[in-house]
Each structure stands twice: as structure tokens, then as C-alpha cells.
N, C-alpha and C positions, 0 to 999 in steps of 0.2 A: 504494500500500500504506500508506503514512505517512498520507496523508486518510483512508482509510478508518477506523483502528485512530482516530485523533484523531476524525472523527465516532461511536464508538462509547462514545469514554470521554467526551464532554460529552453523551451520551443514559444514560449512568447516573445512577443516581439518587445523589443529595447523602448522604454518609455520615454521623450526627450521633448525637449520645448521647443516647439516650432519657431514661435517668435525668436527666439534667442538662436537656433539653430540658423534660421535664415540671416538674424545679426551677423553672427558669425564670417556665413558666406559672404555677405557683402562686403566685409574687411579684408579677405584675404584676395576677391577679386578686386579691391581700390588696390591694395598694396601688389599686386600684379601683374594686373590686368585679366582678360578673356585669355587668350592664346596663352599666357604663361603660367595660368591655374591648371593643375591638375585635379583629375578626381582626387587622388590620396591628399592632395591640399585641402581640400573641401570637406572629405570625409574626417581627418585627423580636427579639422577645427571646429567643425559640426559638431562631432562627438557621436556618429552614427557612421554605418556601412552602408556599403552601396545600396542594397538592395532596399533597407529604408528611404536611401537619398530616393532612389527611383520610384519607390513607391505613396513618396508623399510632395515630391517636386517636379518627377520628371527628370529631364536627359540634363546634360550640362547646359544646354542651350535655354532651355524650358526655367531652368533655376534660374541662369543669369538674368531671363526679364522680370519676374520674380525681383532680383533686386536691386534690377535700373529703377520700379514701381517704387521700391523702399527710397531706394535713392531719393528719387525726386519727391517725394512725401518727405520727406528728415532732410536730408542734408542743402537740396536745393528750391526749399519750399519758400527762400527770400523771392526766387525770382518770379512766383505768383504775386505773393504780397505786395513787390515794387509796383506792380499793377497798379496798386487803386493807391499811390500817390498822389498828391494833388495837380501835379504838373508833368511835363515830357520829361522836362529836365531832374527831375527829384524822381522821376522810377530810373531814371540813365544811372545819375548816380548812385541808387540805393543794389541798384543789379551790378554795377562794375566794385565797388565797395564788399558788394556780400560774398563775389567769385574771392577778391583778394583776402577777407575773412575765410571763407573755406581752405582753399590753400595753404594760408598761411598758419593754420589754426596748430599744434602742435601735437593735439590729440589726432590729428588726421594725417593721412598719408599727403605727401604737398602735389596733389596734382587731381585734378577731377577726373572721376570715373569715365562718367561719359564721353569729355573730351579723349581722353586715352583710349578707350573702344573704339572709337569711331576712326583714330586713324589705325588701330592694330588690326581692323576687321576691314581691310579697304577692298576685297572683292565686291565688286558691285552687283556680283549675279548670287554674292553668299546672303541668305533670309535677314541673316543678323545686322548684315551690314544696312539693307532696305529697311529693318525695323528702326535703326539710329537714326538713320537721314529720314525718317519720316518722324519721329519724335524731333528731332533739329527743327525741319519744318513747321512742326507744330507750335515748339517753341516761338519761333518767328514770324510765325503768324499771328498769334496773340498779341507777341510786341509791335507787331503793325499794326492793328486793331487798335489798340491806345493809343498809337501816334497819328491813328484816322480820326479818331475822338478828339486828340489834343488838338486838332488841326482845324475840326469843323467850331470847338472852341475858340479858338482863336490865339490858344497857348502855344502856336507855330507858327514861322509865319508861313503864308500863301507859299511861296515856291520849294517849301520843303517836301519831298516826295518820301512818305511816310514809312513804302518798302524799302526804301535804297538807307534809309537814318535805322530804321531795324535790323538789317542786314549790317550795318557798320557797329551797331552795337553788338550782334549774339559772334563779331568777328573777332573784335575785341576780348570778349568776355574768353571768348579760344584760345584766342592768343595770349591769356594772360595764362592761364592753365598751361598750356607748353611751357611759357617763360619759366612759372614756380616749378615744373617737372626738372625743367634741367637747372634749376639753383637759385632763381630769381629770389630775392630780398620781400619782403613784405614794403619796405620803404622805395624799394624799384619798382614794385607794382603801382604801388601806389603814386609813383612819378606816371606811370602810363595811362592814368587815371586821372589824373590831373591835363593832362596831355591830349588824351581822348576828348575830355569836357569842354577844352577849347575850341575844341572842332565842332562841336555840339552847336546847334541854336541855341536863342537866348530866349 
């Protein structure tokens, strides 16, 4: 009876926190990226085997949108808020300010996630790489939306063309993320940011 009841409790499956299991993952793919996570990277941090990974997330591809979603709910949820600033210029600054807060933060890996996927995932026929550049899009779509808003307000002037001021801002915001990957300063960013705003409308 004792064998028994004892082969049934090592044939259950590993009890483990999901939320904390997908934290997990998302720290080891920032501090990586996609292409340089392995499953035993995932699995050793998770604190689970494959066969749970697969059966409560999916492939490796399946988990990593999984936690671009987290991502962008935690770590890049400034760049919605910048949204309902009161002006063009104060969501510009509050979105290039919050990239070089991310980066520079000391508790995080110095380079954004996303940025980093999207050039290590540069086939343009791989799913993953379409998922990015269609979240990018979306990104930038949004922040032309507000700068269509800022414009019919009158908080732009007339000649500013709303796509092409969105498009200079989520390029920046890129570019600053490469910079902090390869060593960039918090106070370097923050020069480029300054620098940026002057190009900016008024």
C-alpha cells in the first residue's frame, strides 16, 4: 500500500508558479536574447522540465510571445501612459526618458528586449520576425494617432506630418537601446534626448 500511494505521488506532475515561472523566462531571454536562449536556459530558470515547459506554454517560440505580452504590460507600459500626456511634446519626452530609465535601470539587463529581437530575428519570411515588425507597427501607429490628435488640436503646427514625427521618435527610442547594449552612459542617453527634442516641434 505504502509503494503504491509513493509511486503515484512521484508520477504527478511538478507543482510550480506560473506567474513567477514565466518571470523567470523573461529575464533570461532580456539577458540573451531569442536565438541565444536555450531550452536548458529556460528550463534550469523556470525551475520545470521540458515536458511541463511544453505543456503549459508551448514551443520556445509560443513562450517567447508569452513574454514580449509581459514585457510590454511591466517593463514598457511608460510608452502607453506617454499617450494621454497633455501635449506632443511631453508624451516625446516622457517615451524617450522612460527607454533611457529602462536601460539604464541597474536591476535590468541594459538593453531592451524587443529592440534586441527584432534585429536577432531578421528573416523576414521567419513568423517571429513578422510578429515584431507588426507589434513595431502597432507601436507606431498609436504614436501617430496622438500626433493626429495633437495636430487637429492645434498643439503642432500645420506642416508637421504626424507619420514621419512618429516614425523619428519609435527610431530614436531604437536607437537608444542599441546605444545602452553596446555601453552607452545613462548621461549619453540622455544627451541624445536632449538632442532629439530639439529637432522636435515646439
Amino acid at each position: 500500500m505504502e509503494t503504491r500511494k509513493s509511486h503515484r505521488a512521484q508520477g504527478r506532475p511538478r507543482a510550480f508558479d506560473i506567474n513567477e515561472a514565466l518571470e523567470q523566462a523573461l529575464q533570461v531571454f532580456w539577458r540573451k536574447g531569442y536565438l541565444g536562449t536555450s531550452l536548458t536556459d529556460l528550463t534550469e530558470a523556470m525551475g520545470i522540465n521540458r515536458p511541463s515547459l511544453y505543456a503549459t506554454f508551448g514551443n520556445k517560440e509560443a513562450l517567447f510571445r508569452k513574454v514580449l505580452d509581459r514585457y510590454s504590460d511591466r517593463q514598457t507600459a511608460y510608452l502607453r501612459e506617454a499617450l494621454e500626456e497633455p501635449s506632443a511634446r511631453r508624451v516625446i519626452e516622457r517615451m524617450m526618458h522612460g527607454v533611457v530609465d529602462l536601460v539604464t535601470n541597474p536591476r535590468n539587463p541594459s538593453k531592451c528586449l524587443f529592440a534586441e529581437s527584432m534585429i536577432s530575428c531578421g528573416d523576414p519570411n521567419d513568423p517571429l520576425h513578422q510578429e515584431l515588425a507588426q507589434r513595431r507597427v502597432s507601436g507606431e501607429m498609436a504614436i501617430r494617432d496622438r500626433f493626429e490628435r495633437a495636430l487637429l488640436e492645434g498643439d503642432l503646427p500645420s506642416d508637421i506630418d504626424p507619420s514621419a514625427l512618429a516614425r523619428f521618435v519609435v527610431t530614436v527610442n531604437l536607437g537608444m537601446s542599441i546605444q545602452a547594449a553596446s555601453g552607452a552612459s545613462r548621461t549619453e542617453l540622455l544627451q541624445v534626448v536632449q538632442t532629439a527634442l530639439q529637432a522636435c516641434p515646439r
